[in-house]
C-alpha positions in Angstrom: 21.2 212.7 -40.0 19.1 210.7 -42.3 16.8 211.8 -44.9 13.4 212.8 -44.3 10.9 211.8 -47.3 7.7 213.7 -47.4 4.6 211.6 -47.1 3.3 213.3 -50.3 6.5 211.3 -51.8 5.2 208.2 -50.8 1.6 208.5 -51.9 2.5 209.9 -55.4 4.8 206.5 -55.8 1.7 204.5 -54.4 -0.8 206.4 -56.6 1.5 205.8 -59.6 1.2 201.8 -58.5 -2.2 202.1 -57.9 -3.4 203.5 -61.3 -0.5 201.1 -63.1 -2.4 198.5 -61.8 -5.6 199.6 -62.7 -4.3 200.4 -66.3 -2.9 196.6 -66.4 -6.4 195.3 -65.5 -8.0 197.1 -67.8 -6.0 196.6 -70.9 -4.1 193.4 -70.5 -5.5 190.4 -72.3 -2.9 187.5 -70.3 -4.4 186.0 -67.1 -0.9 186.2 -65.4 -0.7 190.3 -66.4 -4.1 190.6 -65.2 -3.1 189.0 -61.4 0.2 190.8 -61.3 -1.6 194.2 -62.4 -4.0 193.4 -59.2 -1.1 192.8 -57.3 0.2 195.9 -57.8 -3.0 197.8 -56.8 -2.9 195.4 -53.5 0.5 196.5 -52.6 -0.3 200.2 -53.3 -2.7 199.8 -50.5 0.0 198.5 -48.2 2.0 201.7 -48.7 -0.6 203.6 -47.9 -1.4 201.7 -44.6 1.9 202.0 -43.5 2.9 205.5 -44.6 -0.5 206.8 -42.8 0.4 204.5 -39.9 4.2 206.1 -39.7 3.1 210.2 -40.4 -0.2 210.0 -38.2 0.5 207.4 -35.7 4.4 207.0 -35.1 4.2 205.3 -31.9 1.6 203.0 -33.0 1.4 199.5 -35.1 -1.9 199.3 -36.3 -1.2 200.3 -40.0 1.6 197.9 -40.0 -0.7 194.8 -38.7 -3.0 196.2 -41.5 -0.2 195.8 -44.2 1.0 192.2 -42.7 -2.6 190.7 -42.9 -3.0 192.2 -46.1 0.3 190.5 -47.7 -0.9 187.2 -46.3 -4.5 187.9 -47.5 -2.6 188.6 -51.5 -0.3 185.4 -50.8 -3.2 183.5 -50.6 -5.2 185.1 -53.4 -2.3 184.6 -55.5 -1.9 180.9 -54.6 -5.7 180.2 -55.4 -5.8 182.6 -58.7 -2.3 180.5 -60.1 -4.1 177.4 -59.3 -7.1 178.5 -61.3 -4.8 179.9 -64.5 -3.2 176.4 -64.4 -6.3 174.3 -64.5 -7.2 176.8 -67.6 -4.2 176.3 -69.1 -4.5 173.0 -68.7 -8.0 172.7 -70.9 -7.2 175.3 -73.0 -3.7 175.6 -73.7 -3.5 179.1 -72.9 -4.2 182.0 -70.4 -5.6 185.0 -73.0 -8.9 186.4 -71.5 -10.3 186.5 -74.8 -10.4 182.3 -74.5 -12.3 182.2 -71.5 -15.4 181.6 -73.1 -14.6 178.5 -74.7 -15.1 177.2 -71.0 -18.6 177.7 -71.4 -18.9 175.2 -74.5 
């Protein structure tokens, strides 16, 4: 018999990624902290789409299309947001948030 893990298990994990992510965001300085911290509040979502998808709806796939479409939506997000650090990078010779308004000058 396998384990059974409470759906309260699963949220509390995903509300500790959630508000990890948020913290990150918030505090961070580093463009590359900053995306990872927002990738962290992304894939808290995805938990939550497919834990609610597996406890409410067991027969059913939406939640899991939900979480697929969102990882692809994040891939790309995180493909555009590297190019944009790079080309920052690139005129500024680094990635601190504090530097951004140089790009204004």
């Amino acid at each position: 018999m396998e384990p059974v893990i409470s759906m309260e298990a699963y949220l509390i994990v995903s509300s500790i990624m959630f508000f990890a992510g948020i913290y990150g965001f918030i505090i961070r300085k580093n463009l590359i902290a900053t995306l990872i911290s927002i990738e962290l509040v992304i894939t808290s979502t995805d938990i939550n789409f497919a834990v609610f998808n597996r406890f409410l709806y067991p027969g059913q796939l939406e939640g899991m299309f939900f979480t697929l479409f969102s990882i692809g939506v994040s891939a790309a997000e995180t493909a555009v947001a590297i190019a944009i650090i790079i080309n920052i990078y690139r005129n500024l010779k680094n990635v601190d948030t504090r530097n951004l308004q140089k790009l204004k000058d």
